[in-house]
C-alpha positions as CSV (number, residue, x, y, z in Angstrom):
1,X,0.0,0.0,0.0
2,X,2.9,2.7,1.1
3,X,5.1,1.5,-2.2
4,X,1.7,2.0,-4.6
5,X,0.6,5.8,-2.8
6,X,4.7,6.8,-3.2
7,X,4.5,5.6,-6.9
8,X,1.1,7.9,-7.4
9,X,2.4,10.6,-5.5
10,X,5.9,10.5,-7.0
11,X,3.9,10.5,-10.5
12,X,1.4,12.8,-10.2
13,X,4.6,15.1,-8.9
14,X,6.8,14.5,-11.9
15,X,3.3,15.3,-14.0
16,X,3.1,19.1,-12.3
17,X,6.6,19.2,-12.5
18,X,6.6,18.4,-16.4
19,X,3.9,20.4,-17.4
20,X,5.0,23.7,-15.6
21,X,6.8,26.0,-18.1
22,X,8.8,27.8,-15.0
23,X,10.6,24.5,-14.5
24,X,12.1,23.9,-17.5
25,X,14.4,27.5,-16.9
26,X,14.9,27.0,-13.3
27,X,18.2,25.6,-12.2
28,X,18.7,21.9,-11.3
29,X,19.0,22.8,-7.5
30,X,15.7,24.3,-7.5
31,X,14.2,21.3,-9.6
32,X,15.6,18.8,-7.1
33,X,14.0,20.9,-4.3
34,X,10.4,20.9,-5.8
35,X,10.4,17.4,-6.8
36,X,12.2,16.0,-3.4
37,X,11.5,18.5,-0.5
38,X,8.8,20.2,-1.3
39,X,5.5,18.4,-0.4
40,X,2.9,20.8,-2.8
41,X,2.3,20.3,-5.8
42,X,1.3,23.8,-7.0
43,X,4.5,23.9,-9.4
44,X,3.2,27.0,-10.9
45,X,3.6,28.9,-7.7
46,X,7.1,27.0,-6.5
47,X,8.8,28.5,-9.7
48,X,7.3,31.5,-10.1
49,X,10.0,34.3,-9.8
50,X,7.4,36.9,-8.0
51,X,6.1,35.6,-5.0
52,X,3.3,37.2,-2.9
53,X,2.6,34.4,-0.3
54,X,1.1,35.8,2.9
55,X,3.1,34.7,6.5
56,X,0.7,32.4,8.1
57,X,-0.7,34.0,11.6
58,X,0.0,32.4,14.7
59,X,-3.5,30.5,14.9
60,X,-2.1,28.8,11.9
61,X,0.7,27.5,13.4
62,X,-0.5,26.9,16.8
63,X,-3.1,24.7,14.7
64,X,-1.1,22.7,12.9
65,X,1.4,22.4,15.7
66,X,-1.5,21.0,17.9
67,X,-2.2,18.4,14.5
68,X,1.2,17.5,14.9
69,X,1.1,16.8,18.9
70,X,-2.4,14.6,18.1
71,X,-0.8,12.7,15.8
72,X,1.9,11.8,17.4
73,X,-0.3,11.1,20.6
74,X,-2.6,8.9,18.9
75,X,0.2,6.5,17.4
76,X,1.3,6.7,21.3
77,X,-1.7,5.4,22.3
78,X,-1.9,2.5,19.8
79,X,0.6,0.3,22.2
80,X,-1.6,0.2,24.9
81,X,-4.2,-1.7,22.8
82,X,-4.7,-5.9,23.1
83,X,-4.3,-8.0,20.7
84,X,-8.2,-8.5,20.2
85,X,-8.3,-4.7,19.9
86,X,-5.5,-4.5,16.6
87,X,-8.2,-3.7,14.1
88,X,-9.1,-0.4,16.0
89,X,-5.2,0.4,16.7
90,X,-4.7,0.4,13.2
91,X,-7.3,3.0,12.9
92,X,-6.2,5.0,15.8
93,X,-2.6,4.4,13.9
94,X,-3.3,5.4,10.6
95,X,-5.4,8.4,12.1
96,X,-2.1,9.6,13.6
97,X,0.0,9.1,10.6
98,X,-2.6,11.7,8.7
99,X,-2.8,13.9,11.9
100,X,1.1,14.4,12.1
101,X,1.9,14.4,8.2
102,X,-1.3,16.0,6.7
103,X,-2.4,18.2,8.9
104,X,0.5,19.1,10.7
105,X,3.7,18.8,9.4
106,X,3.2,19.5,5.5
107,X,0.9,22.4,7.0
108,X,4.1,23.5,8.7
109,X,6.1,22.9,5.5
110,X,4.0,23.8,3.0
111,X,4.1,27.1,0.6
112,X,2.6,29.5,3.0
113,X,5.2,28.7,6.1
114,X,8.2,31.0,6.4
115,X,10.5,28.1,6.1
């Protein structure tokens, strides 16, 4: 399941990337940065040599600070559960992983951060 959604993801990410006609005069450096570090897939914006992104407020990152801390509680929590519970620890699980990565840290990465 995790090799098949990297393949999509990695596709879908070379398909913005190919199709944008900023990328094909940015430098390599750049290129490696959208396609590798960069989470979005908004290539238009990423290349764009004017940028008018507005600096998130700090209820933006206090929420997606406080995604991040659930997330990472609620994969916590999935070791407590018994064996006849591992159906709903995967859920709890897999609710974490999307917590901490969706909603939190690709929020706190993502094209509107001051990173």
């Amino acid at each position: 399941m995790w090799a098949l959604a990297a393949w999509i993801y990695a596709g879908l990410k070379w398909l913005t990337f190919a199709s944008c006609p900023f990328a094909s005069v940015s430098s390599i450096r750049r290129s490696l940065a959208y396609l590798l570090l960069w989470p979005g897939m908004d290539a238009k914006s990423f290349f764009a040599t004017s940028r008018s992104i507005d600096r998130p407020g700090l209820w933006e990152w206090l929420l997606a600070v406080a995604n991040t801390v659930f997330g990472v509680f609620l994969i916590a929590i999935t070791v407590h559960f018994d064996d006849e519970h591992s159906l709903a620890a995967a859920w709890v699980g897999m609710a974490g992983i999307i917590f901490t990565l969706h909603f939190g840290l690709f929020h706190l990465l993502g094209p509107s951060s001051s990173w």
